[in-house]
C-alpha positions as CSV (number, residue, x, y, z in Angstrom):
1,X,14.9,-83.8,-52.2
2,X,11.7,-84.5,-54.4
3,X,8.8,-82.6,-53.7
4,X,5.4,-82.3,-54.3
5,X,4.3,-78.5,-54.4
6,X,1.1,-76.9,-55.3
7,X,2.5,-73.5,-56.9
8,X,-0.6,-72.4,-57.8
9,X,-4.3,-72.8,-57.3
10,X,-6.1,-75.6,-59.0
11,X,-7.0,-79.1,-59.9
12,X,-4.4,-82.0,-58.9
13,X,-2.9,-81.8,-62.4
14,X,-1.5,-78.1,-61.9
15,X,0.6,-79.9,-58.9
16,X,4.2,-80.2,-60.2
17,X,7.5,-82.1,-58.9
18,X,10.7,-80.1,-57.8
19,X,14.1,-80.7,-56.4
20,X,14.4,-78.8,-53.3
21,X,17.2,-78.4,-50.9
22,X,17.0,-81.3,-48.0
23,X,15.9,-79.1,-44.5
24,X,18.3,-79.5,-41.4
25,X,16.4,-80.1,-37.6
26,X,16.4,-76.7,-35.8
27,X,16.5,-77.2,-32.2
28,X,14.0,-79.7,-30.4
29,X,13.2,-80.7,-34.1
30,X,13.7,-83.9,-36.0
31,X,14.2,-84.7,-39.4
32,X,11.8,-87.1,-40.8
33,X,12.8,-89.6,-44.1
34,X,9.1,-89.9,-45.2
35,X,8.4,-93.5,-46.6
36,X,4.2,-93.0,-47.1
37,X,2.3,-89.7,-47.4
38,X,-1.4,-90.6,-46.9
39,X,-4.0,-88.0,-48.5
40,X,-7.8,-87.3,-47.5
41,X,-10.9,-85.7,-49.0
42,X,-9.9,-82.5,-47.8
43,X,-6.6,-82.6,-49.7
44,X,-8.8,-82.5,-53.0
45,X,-10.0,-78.8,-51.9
46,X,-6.7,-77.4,-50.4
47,X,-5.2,-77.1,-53.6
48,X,-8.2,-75.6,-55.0
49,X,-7.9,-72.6,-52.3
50,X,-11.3,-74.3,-51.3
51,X,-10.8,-75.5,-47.8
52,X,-10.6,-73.9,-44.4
53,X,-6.6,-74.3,-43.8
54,X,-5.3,-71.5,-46.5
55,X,-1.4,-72.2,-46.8
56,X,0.5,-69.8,-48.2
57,X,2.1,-70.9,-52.5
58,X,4.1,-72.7,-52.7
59,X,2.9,-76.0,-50.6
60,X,2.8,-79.9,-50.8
61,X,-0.6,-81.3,-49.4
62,X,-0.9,-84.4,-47.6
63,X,-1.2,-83.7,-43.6
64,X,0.4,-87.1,-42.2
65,X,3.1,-89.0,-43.1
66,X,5.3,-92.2,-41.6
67,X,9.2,-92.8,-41.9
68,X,12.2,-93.0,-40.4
69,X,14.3,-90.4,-37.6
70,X,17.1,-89.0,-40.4
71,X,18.5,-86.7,-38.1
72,X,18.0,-85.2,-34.4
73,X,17.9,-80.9,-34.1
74,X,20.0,-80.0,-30.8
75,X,19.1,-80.7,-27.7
76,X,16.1,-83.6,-29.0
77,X,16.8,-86.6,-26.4
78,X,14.5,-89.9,-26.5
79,X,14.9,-90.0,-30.1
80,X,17.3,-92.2,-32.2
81,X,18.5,-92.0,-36.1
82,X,16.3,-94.3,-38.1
83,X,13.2,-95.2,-35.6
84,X,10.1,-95.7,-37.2
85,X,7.6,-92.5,-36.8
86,X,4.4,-91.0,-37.8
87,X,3.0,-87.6,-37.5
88,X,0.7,-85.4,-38.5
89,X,1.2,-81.6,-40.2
90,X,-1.7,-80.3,-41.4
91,X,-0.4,-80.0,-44.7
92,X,3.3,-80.3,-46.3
93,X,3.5,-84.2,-46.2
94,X,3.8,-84.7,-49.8
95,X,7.8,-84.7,-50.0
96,X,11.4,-86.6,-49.3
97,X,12.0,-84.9,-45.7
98,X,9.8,-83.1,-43.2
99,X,11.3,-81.3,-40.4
100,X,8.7,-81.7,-36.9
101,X,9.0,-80.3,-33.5
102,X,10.2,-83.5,-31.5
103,X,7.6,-83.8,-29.2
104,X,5.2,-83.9,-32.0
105,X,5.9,-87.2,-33.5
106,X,4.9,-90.9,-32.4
107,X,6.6,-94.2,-32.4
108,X,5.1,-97.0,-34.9
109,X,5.1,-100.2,-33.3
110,X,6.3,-103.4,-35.3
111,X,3.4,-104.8,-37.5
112,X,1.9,-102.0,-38.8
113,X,3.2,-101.1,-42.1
114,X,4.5,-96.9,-43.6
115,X,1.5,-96.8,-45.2
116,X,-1.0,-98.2,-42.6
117,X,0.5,-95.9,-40.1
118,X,0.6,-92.6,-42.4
119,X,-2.9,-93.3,-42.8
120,X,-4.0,-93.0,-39.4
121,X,-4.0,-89.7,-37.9
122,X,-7.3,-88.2,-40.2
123,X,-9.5,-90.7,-40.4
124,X,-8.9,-92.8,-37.5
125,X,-8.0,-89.9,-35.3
126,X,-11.1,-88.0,-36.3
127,X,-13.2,-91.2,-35.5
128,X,-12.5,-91.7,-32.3
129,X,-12.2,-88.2,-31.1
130,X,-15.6,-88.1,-32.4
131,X,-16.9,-91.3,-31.0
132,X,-15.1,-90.7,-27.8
133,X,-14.9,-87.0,-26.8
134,X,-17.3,-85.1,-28.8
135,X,-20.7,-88.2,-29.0
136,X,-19.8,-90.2,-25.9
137,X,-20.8,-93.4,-27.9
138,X,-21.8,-96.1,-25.5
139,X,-21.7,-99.9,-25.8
140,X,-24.6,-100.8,-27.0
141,X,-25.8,-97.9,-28.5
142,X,-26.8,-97.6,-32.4
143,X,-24.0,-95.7,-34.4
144,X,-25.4,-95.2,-38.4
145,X,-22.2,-93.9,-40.9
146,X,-23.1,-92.2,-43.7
147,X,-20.2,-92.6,-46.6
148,X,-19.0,-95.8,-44.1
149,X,-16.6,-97.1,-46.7
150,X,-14.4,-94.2,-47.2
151,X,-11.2,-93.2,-45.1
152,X,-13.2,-91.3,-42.8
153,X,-16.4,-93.5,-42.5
154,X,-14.5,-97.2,-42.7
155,X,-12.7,-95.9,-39.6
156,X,-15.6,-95.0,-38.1
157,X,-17.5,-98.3,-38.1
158,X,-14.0,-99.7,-37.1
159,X,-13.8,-98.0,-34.1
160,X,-17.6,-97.8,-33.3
161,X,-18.2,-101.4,-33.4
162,X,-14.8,-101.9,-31.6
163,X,-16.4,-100.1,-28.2
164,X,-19.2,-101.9,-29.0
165,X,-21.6,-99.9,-30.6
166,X,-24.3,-101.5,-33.0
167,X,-23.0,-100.2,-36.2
168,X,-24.9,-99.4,-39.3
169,X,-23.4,-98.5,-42.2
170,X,-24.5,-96.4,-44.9
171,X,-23.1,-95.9,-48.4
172,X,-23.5,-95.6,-52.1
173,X,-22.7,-99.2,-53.6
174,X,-22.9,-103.5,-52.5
175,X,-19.2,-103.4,-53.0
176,X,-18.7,-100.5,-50.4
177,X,-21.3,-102.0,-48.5
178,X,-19.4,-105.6,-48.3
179,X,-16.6,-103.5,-47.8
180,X,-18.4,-101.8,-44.6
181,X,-19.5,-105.2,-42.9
182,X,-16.0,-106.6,-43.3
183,X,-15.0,-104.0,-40.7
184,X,-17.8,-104.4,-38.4
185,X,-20.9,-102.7,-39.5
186,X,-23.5,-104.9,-38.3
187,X,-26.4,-103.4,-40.8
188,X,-26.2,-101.6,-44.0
189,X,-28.3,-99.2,-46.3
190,X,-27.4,-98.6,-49.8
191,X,-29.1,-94.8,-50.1
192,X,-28.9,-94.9,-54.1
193,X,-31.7,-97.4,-54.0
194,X,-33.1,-97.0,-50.2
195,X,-34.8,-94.0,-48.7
196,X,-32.2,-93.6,-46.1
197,X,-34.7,-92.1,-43.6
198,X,-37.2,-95.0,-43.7
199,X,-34.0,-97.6,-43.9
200,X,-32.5,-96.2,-40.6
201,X,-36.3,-96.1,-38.9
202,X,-36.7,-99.8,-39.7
203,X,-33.3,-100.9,-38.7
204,X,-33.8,-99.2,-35.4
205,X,-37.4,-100.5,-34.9
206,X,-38.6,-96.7,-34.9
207,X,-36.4,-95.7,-32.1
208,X,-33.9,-93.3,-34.0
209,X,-30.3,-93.7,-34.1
210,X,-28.1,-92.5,-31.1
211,X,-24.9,-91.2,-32.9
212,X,-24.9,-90.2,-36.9
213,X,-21.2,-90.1,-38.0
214,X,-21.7,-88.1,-41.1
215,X,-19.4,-87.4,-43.7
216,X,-21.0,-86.5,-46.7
217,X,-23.4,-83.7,-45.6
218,X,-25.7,-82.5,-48.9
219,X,-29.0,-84.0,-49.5
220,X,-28.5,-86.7,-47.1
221,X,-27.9,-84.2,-43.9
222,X,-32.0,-83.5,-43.3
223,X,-33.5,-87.2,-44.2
224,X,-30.8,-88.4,-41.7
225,X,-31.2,-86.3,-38.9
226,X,-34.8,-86.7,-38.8
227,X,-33.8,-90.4,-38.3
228,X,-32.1,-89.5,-34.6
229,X,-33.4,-91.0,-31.4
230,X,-34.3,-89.1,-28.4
231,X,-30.9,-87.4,-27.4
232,X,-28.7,-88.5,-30.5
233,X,-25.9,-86.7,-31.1
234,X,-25.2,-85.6,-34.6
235,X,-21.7,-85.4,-35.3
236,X,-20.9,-83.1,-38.6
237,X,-17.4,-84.6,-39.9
238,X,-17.0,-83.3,-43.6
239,X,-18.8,-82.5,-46.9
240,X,-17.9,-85.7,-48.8
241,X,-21.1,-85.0,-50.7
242,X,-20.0,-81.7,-52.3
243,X,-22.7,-79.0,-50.6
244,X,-22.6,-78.1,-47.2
245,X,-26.3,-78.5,-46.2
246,X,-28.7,-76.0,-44.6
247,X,-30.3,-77.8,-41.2
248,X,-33.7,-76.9,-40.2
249,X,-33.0,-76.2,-36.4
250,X,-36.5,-77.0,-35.5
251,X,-35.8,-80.7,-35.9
252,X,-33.0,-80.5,-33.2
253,X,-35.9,-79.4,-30.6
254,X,-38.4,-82.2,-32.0
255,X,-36.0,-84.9,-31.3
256,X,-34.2,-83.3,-27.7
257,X,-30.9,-83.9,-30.0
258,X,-27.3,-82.3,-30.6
259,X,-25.7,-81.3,-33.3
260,X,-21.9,-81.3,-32.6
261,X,-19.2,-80.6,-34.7
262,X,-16.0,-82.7,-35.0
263,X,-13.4,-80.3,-35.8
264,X,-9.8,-82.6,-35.5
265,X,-7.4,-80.3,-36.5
266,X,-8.1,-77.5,-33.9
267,X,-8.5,-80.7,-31.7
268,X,-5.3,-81.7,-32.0
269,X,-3.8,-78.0,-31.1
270,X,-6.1,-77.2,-28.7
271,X,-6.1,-80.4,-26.6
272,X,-2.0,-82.3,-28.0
273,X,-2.1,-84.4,-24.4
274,X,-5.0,-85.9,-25.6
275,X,-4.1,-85.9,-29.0
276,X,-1.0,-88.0,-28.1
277,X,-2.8,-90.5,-25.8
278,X,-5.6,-90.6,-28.6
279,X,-2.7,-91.8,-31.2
280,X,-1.0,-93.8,-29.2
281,X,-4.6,-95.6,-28.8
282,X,-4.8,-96.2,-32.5
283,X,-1.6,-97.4,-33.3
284,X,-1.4,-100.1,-30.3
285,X,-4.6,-101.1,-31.8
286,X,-3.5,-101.5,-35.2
287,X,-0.6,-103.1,-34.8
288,X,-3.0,-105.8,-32.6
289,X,-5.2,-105.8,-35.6
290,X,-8.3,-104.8,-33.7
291,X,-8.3,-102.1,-36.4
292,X,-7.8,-103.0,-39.8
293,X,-6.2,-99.7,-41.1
294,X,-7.4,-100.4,-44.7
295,X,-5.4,-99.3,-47.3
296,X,-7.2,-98.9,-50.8
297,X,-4.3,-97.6,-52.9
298,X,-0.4,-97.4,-52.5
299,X,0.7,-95.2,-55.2
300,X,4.2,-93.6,-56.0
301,X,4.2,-89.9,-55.6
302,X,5.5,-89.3,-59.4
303,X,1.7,-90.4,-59.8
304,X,0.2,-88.1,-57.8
305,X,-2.5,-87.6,-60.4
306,X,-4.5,-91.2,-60.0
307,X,-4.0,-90.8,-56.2
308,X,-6.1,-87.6,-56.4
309,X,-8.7,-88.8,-59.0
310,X,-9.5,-92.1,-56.8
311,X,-10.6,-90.1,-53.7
312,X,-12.4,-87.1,-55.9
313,X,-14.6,-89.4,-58.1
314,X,-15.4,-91.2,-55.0
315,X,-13.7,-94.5,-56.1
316,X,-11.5,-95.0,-52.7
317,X,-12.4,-98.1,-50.2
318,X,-10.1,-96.5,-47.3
319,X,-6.6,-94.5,-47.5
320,X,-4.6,-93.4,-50.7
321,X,-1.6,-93.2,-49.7
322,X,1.7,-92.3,-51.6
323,X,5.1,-93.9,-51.6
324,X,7.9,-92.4,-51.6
């Protein structure tokens, strides 16, 4: 089988192709023909030893994947040869055939396309275990986004203005903008050319926003926090920006607010019940069309190299995904 393997540290174009032998299902596993490997901003730093999840050389990036069942480990019942799938790995994706335990895979429902449903589990699943478990987001409520047309942040207003919270988004460009409010955001701010601080303050008619879904972190982190309402949560998602910013905790007492991380991953060990039911959430409501699952770029994985470049120069509306 074609894989994609990082054999050594670096940028995307150290990655390499290789023929690998195809891996049998051990028992209560199943083989997985993958069809779509999606990638994320975090798959960017793996390779560059510069993210939290160190695998050991060699490895493929990409953490979820859909396909088909291509063969059933002994024992595996509720499973048939050549079901439609999706799962999530934490890294590994990028490659002809993934072996999962059973119990960690989920069923794609008719509708929703390889690549729509590879594309789910980060972005989507981060959203709403942020939204949901870790803010509490109410209807009604005022939700700001900062990098809202991204994977991460696109799902975010998605999901946020489909519970019904009053959605603004934030990002770095009128076509990510337009972007932003075709998936719900309700307000925008451009923060290239608007003091994001004073933008959120007059959109909230000095009230403060009640969640911050913040993906980019840096120089943006302080001017947005001192734009929370009385008991906002701030939810710290991911580093889009490039620097991980240093938060003046006095602000946190000054405005009575939280700052909560949203860690998916270790989520999605710690808590899989929830996981599962989380999942299952997200791809009922794709395949409905409440969410839009927005796919910016399907690219073939022998191009691995313009599939990396559109999510580090910050040119991706939604998922890259690759084909396979």
């Amino acid at each position: 089988m074609k894989a994609l393997l990082c054999e050594r540290h670096g940028p995307a174009e150290t990655l390499v192709i290789r023929d690998l032998p195809m891996p049998p299902p051990g028992p209560g596993e199943i083989a997985i023909a993958v069809k779509a490997a999606a990638l994320n901003f975090f798959d960017t730093l793996i390779i560059e030893n510069r993210y939290q999840t160190k695998p050991e050389l060699p490895f493929s990036p990409s953490a979820e994947c859909a396909g088909t069942v291509a063969a059933l480990g002994e024992g595996v019942t509720g499973w048939r040869i050549g079901e439609r799938v999706a799962a999530w790995l934490g890294y590994g994706a990028a490659r002809e055939r993934i072996v999962i335990a059973a119990d960690e895979a989920v069923r794609v429902p008719d509708g929703l396309s390889d690549a729509q449903a590879a594309g789910l589990f980060v972005t989507y699943g981060t959203a709403l275990h942020g939204l949901i478990q870790r803010a509490g987001l109410k209807q009604g409520e005022t939700l700001a986004v900062l990098g809202a047309a991204g994977g991460a942040g696109l799902a975010a207003v998605e999901i946020g203005a489909l519970i019904g919270g009053h959605v603004i988004a934030c990002a770095s460009s009128a076509d990510k903008l337009a972007l932003a409010r075709e998936h719900g955001a309700q307000e925008v701010i451009d923060y290239t050319v608007e003091d994001i601080r004073a933008g959120l303050r007059v959109l909230t008619e000095g009230r403060g926003v009640d969640v911050l879904y913040d993906t980019v972190g840096g120089d943006l982190a302080e001017p947005a926090l001192r734009s929370m309402a009385w008991e906002g949560r701030y939810l710290v998602v991911g580093f889009a920006g490039g620097a991980i910013p240093k938060i003046p905790l006095n602000l946190l007492l000054l405005k009575g607010c939280d700052l909560r991380g949203v860690f998916w991953g270790d989520f999605v060990r710690r808590d899989p019940a929830a996981q599962r039911a989380n999942m299952e959430r997200l791809l009922d409501w794709a395949a409905g069309g409440h969410i839009r699952a927005h796919v910016h770029a399907e690219i073939p994985l022998e191009r691995w190299v313009e599939a990396y470049a559109l999510i580090g120069d910050r040119k991706a509306k939604g998922k890259v995904v690759l084909t396979l």
